[in-house]
N, C-alpha and C positions, 0 to 999 in steps of 0.2 A: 504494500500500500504506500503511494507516495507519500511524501510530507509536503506543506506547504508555506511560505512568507509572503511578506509584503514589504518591498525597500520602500524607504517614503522619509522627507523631510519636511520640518518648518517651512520651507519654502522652496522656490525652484535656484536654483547656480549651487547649489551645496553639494554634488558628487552622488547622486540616486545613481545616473546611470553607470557612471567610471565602478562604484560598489559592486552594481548587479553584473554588471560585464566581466568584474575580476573574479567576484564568486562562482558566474555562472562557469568560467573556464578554469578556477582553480580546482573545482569540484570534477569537472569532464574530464580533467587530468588526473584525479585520483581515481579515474573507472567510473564516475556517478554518472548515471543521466540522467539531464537537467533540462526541463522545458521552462521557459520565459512567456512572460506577458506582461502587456503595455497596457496600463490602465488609463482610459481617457484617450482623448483623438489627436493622435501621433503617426505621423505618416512614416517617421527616420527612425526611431529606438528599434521597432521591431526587426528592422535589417542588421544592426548593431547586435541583438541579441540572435537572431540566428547567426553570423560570424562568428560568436561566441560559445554557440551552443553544439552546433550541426542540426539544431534543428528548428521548423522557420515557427517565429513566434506571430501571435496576432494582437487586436486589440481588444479589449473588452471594456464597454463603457456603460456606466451604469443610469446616464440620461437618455441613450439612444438606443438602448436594446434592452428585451424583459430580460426577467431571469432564466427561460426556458432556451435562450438563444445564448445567455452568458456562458450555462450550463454545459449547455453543448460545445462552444468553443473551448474551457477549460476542460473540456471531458479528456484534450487529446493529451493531455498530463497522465492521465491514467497509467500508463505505462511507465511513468519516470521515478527515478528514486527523489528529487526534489523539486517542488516548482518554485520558482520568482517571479513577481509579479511585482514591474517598476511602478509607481507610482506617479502622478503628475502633480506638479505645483508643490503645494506643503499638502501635509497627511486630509486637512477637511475641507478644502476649498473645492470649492465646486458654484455652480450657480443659484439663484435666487427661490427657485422653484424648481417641485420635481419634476422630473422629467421621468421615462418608463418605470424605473425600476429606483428611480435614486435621484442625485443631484448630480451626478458627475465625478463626486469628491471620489479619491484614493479611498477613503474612512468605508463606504459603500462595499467596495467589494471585498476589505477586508473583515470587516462585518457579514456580507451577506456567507462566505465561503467560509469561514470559521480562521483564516490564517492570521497569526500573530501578527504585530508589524517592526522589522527591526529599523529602525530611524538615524540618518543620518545627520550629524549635528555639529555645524560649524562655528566653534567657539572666537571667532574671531575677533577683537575688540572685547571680550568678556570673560569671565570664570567662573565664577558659581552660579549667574545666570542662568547658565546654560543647562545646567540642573533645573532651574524654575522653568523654564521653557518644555524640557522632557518632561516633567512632573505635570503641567497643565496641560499636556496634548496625550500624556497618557489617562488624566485620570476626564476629559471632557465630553467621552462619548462612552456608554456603560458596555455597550457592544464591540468596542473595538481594542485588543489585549495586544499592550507592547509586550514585545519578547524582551528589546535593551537597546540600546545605542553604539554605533559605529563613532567618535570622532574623527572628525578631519580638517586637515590643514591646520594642525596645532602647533604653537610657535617653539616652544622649548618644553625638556620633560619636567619643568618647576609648572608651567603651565597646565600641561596633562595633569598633574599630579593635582592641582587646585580641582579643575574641572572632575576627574576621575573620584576626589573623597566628596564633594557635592551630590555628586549622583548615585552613590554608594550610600551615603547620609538617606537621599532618599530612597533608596529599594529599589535603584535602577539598574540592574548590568551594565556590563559596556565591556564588549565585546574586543574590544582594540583601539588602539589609535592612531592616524595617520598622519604622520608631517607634511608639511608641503612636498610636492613631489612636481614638477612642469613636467617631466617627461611623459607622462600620462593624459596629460589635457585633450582634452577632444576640440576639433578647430569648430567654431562657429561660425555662423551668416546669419544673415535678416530675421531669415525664417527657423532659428535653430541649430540643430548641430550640422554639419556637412556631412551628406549624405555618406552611407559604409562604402557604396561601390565607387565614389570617386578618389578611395583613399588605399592607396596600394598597397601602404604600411600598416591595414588595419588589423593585421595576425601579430604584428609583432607591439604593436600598441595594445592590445586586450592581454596578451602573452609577458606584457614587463606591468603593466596591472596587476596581472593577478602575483607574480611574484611580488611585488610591491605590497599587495594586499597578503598576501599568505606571512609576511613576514612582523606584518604588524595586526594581525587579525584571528583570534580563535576561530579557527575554520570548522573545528569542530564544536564546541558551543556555539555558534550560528545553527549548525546545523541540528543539535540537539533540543534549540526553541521551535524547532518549525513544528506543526501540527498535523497531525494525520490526518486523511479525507477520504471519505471517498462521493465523487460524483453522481448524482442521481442522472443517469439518461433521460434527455431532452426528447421527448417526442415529437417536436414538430420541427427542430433543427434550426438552421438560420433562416430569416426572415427576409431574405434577397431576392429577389425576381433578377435573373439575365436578362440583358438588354436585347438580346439577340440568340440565335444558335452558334451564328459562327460571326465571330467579334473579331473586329480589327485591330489590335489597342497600339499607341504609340507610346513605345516604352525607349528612353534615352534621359542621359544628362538633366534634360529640358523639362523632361514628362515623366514621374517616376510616382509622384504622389497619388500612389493609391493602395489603400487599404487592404492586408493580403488576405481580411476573410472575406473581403469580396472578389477576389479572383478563383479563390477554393470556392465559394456558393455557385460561380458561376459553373465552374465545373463540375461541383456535384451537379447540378440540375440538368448534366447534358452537353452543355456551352462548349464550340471549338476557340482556342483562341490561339490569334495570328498575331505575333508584334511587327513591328516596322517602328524605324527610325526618321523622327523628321529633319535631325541634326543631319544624320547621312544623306539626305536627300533622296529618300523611300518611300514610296507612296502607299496607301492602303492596301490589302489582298483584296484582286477585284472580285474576288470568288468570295469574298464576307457578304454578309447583308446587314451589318451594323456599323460604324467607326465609333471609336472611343478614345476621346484624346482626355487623357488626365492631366490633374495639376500639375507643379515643379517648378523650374526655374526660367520661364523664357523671355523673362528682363534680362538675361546674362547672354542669351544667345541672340536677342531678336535680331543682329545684322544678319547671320547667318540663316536664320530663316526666311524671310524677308529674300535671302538669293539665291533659294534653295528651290527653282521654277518645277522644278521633278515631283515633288513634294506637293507645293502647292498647286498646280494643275492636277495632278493627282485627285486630290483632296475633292478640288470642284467639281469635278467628274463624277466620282463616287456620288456626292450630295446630292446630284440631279436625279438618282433614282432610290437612293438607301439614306438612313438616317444618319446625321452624325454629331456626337453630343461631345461636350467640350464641357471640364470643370475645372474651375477658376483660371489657372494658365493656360489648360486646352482652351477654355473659352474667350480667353484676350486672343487666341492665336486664330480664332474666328472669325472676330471683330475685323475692324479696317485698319487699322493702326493701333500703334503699342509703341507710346513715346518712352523711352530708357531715362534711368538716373543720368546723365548727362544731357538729357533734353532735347537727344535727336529721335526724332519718330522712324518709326519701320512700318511699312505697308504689311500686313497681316494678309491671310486669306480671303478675305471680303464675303466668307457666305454668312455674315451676322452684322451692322451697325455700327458694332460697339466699336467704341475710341475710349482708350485707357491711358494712363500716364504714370510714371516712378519720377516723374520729375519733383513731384512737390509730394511725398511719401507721406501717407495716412495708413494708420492701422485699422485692421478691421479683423475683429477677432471676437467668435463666440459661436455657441451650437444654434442651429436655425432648425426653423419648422416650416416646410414649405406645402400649400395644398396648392399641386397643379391646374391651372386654370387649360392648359394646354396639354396634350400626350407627351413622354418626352420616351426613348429609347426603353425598354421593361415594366415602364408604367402610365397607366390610364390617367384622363381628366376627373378629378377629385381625391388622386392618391396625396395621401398624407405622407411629406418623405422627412426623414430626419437626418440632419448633417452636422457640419460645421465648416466653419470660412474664416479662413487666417491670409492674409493677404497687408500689399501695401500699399497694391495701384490705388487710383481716384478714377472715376469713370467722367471720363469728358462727355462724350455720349451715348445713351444705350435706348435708338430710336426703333426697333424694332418691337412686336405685342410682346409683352409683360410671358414670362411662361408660368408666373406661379404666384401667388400671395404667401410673402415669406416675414414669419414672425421670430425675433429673438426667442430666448428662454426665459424672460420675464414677459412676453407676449406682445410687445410692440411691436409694429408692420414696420420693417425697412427696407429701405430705397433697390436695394440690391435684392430684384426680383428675378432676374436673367430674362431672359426672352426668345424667341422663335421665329424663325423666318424659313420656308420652304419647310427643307428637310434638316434644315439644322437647329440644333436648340443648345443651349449653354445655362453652367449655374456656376454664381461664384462658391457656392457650399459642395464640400465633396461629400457622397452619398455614405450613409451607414447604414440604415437599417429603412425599410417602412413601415406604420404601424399598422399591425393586425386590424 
């Protein structure tokens, strides 16, 4: 029977992922099998933790899927001697109201599944603190049982030593603690950490992790908090509808963000999928009857799109008889332009309106609820779809019908409805679940 944790801190830049990464492979290396999950809507950690694992992790969110669909996705743990499940933000944060099953919070699923949570906690600027801090986030929700605390990035062992008899004083474990270490940082951008497959050194970066962690970390008290489980089988499975039978998806650099329980839903249900490159200037399989271009980075590439004629005649070709859906960066790439942080525009595709910008960068962040007012790719007019949209374009303009009435998670209508023209449709939110 496997065991199970939950990595999670006070908040997010504290080392959740560099922890779970080195556990996950310090443990692989001792013979354990270790399956990973991503709690909350993360398109890059689960690539991170399969590199880490050999095996591919997914997400589980507790605003945008019931329990019967969470169920099923951690079912595939069954087989492993421990599961991890990263955490997002700090341990309760989530949004205002619930959403299916929960709020979104870390707290949610280590609640709902019974796993401890071991918390990472960076004493920086403080000392005993940091004890009042684990003590108030362990004793704040009656359902959710800290196993003990990781530190990290601790200055000197006079400092350890302050923070370690505080949290002792209170009845907290603590598992190890880490010094600053740079050689282990994972590189960032805009949107996060830089994706696994663009980092060639990502074996040997998880690999001097976890030595780094093994050296300063009770690998085995970690592992003796976790809690036994087992799974009840999900009857009804994941809640995806395929867009198509046979899916065209553009998978590169550009386009990467997408969610890997919906590539597995699409294939269970059936679904062939073809990738192609839009970076290589590769046009759709004409033999699809879907296209699916997902989110990713295509402010970093739009010159090379933009005169990639291969690609985009492609594209318009395919659209004039089959559908093709675009989310948040597929869908700038549909639009007419996509002006870059340096404030030159790039002619886009043209089968959509939209005009976006990086010039003058706004955040836009949060899970959305869309009822389609229009069909879009696997679902009908009045499907309720559940997402989220992180982004930092501004939309100049998006003249084409609305495709959906789209509410945050506190329930207000925003601007960012996507819209439809022809056969094309777009959404700034990338899809998780729909609801039953």
């Amino acid at each position: 029977m496997p065991a199970g944790l939950v990595i999670s801190a006070p908040a997010s830049g504290v080392g959740k992922t560099t922890l779970t990464l080195a556990l996950a492979r310090a443990w692989r290396n001792c013979g354990l099998r270790v399956q990973s999950f991503k709690s909350g809507p993360d398109y890059i950690d689960p690539a991170f933790h399969a590199a880490a694992t050999g095996r591919a992790s997914v997400n589980i969110d507790s605003w945008a899927m019931d329990r019967a669909t969470i169920a099923h996705l951690v079912g595939r743990g069954t087989d492993a001697d421990i599961v991890l499940a990263e955490g997002s933000m700090g341990l309760f944060d989530g949004v205002a109201a619930c959403g299916v099953s929960g709020t979104g919070a870390t707290a949610d699923i280590a609640e709902m599944l019974g796993w401890p949570v071991v918390l990472v906690i960076d004493p920086s600027g403080q000392a005993q603190t940091a004890a009042a801090i684990a003590a108030g986030l362990r004793d704040y929700r009656a359902g959710v049982r800290l196993a003990g605390v990781v530190l990290n990035r601790v200055a000197s062992p006079r400092h350890e030593d302050l923070v370690r008899r505080a949290l002792n004083d209170a009845g907290i474990a603590v598992f190890g603690a880490l010094p600053r270490h740079a050689e282990i940082s994972l590189p960032k951008r805009h949107l996060g950490l830089v994706q696994a497959e663009e980092q060639a050194e990502i074996g040997k970066l998880i690999d001097e992790a976890a030595r780094f962690v093994s050296e300063h970390v009770d690998l085995d008290a970690v592992l003796r908090s976790a809690a036994a489980w087992s799974v009840q089988p999900a009857a009804n499975g994941l809640n995806v509808t395929p867009p198509g039978q046979r899916i065209a998806l553009a998978r590169d650099a550009a386009f990467s963000f997408v969610y890997p329980h919906m590539l597995e839903a699409w294939r269970a249900a059936g679904a062939e999928i073809s990738t192609f490159s839009p970076l290589a200037d590769e046009a759709p399989d004409a033999s699809a009857d879907v296209c699916w271009l997902p989110g990713g980075y295509p402010e970093l590439h739009a010159g090379k799109i933009a005169a990639n004629a291969r690609f985009r005649s492609g594209l318009r070709a395919f659209a004039e008889t089959r559908p093709v859906h675009g989310e948040c960066g597929g869908y700038m790439v549909l639009g007419t332009a996509l002006t870059d942080a340096d404030g030159i525009s790039h002619e886009m595709t043209g089968l959509l309106g939209l005009e976006t910008s990086f010039a003058k960068r706004r955040m836009h962040l949060g899970y959305r609820l869309a009822a389609l007012a229009a069909p879009m790719p696997g679902h009908q007019v009045g499907a309720r779809l559940r997402g989220h949209e992180f982004h930092y374009s501004t939309i100049v303009a998006q003249p084409d019908t609305p495709l959906a009435v789209v509410h945050d998670a506190t329930g207000a209508v925003i601007a960012e409805t996507g819209s439809w023209r022809g056969h094309a449709t777009g959404t700034f939110f990338h899809l998780i679940a729909e609801d039953r």
